[in-house]
C-alpha positions as CSV (number, residue, x, y, z in Angstrom):
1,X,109.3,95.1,91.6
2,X,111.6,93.6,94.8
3,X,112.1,97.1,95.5
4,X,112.4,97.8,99.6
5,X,112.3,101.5,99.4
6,X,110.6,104.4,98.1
7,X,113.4,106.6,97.8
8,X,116.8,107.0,98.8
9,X,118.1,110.2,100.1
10,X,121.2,112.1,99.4
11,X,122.1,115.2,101.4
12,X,125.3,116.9,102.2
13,X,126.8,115.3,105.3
14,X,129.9,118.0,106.2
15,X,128.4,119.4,109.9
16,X,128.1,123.2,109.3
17,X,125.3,125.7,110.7
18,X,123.6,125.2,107.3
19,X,123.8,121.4,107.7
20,X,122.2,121.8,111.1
21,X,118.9,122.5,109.1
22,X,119.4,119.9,106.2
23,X,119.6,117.2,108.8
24,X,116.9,118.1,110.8
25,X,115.3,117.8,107.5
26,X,116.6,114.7,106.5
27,X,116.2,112.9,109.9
28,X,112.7,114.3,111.3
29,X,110.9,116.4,109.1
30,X,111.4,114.1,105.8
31,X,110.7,110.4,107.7
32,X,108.0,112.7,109.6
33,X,105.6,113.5,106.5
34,X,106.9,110.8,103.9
35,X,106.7,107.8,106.3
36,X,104.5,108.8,109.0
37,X,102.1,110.5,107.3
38,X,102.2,109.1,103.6
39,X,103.2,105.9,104.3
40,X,106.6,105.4,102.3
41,X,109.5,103.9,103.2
42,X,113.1,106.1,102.9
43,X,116.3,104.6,103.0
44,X,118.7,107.5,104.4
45,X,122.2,107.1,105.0
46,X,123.4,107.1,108.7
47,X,119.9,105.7,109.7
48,X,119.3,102.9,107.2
49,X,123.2,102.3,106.5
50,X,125.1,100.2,109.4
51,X,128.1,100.9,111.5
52,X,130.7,97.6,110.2
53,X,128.4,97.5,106.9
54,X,130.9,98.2,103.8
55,X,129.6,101.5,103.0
56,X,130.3,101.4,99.0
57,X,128.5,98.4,98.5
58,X,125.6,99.0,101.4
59,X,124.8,102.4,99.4
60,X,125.2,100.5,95.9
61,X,122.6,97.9,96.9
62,X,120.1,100.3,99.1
63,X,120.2,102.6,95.8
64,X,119.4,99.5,93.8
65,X,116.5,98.4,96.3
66,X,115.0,102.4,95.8
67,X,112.0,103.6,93.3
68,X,113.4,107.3,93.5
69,X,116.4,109.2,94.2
70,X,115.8,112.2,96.3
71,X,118.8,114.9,96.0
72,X,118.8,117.8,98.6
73,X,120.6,120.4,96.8
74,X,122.4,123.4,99.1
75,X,125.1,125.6,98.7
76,X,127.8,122.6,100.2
77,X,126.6,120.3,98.4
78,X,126.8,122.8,95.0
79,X,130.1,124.5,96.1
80,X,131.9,120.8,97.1
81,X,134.7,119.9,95.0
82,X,134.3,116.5,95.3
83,X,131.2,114.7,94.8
84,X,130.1,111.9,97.4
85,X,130.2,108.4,96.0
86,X,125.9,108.2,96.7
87,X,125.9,111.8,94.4
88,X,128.0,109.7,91.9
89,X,126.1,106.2,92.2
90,X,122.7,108.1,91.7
91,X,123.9,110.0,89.1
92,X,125.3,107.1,87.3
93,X,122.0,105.2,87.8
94,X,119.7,107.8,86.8
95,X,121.0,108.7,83.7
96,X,123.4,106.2,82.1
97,X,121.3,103.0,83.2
98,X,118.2,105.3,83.1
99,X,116.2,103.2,85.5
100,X,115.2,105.3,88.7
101,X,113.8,108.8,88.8
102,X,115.4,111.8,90.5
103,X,113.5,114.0,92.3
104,X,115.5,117.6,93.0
105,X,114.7,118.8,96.1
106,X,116.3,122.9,96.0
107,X,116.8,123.2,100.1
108,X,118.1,127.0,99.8
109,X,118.0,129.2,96.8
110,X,120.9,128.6,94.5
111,X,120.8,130.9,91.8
112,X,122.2,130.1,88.4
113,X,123.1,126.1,88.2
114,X,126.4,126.7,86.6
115,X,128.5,125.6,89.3
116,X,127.0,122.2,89.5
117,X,128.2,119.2,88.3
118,X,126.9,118.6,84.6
119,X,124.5,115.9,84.9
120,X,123.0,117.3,87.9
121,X,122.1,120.5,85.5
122,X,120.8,117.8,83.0
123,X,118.0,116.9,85.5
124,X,117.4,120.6,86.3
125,X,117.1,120.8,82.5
126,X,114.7,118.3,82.4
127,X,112.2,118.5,85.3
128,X,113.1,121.1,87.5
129,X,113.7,121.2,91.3
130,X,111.4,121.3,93.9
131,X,111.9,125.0,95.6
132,X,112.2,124.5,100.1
133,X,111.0,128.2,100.9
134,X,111.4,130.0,104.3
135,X,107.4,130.0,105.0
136,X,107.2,126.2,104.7
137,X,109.4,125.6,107.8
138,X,106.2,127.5,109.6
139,X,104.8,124.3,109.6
140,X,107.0,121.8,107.9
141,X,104.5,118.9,108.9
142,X,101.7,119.6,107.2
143,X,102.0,116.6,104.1
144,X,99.2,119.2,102.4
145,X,101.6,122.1,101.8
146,X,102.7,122.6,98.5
147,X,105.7,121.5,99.1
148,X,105.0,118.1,99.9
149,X,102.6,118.1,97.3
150,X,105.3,118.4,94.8
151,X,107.2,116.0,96.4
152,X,104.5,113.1,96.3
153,X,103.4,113.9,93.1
154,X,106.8,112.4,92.0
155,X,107.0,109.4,94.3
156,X,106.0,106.2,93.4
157,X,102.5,105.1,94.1
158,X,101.9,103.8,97.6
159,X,100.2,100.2,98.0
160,X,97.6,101.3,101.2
161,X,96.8,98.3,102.7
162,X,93.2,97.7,103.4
């Protein structure tokens, strides 16, 4: 499908305690269980993305080049005022051009949706978010958990080599 990448990842990127977590997340627990252990390939900003690169139009194409769209949802990325252009691009690609899938992933418990953006709540609408709870950071790396389970289900299919 000339896709490179499972998924791309979007996650707050202001550096606050909470943040501390997310990243950790993003950089060694996600790449961890998805890549490592399941064998996909994540594009993730600050890893994937280049210093020099133009950064609009390195996210623009990396999106492009990604089966899914993984959103981290957290209280700074619900309670920011202004949306990061990746937020916007995905959003723009997942429902107006309708061709790659979100997957929700709910990092800390949120409550009611109503401060999000609008078409975020569409998705939530629609399929849901997958829940992060406290217990699953006992042992994050297990790709069996529940969790993960979740997550895979809604990743594309990996091509295992034989």
């Amino acid at each position: 499908d000339g896709k490179i990448y499972d998924a791309y990842v979007i996650y707050p990127k202001n550096h606050t305690n909470e943040a501390n977590f997310v990243e950790y997340f993003v950089y060694q627990i996600m790449p961890d269980i998805l890549e490592n252990k399941c064998g996909y390939k994540l594009c993730i900003y600050g890893r994937d993305i280049y210093p020099g690169e133009d950064t609009v139009s390195a996210i623009e194409k990396r999106m492009q080049s990604s089966r899914r769209l993984i959103i981290l949802l957290t209280h700074q990325l619900v309670n920011c005022k202004e949306h990061t252009y990746d937020q916007h691009i995905a959003l723009y690609n997942a429902l107006i051009q309708n061709d790659t899938k979100v997957i929700l992933l709910e990092m800390e418990r949120i409550g009611t949706y109503g401060k999000l953006q609008e078409s975020l709540r569409f998705i939530i609408k629609q399929q849901g978010t997958i829940k992060w709870k406290e217990q699953h950071t006992v042992h994050p790396q297990s790709p069996n958990s529940k969790f993960w389970k979740q997550v895979r289900y809604h990743m594309p299919l990996t091509l295992k080599s034989s």
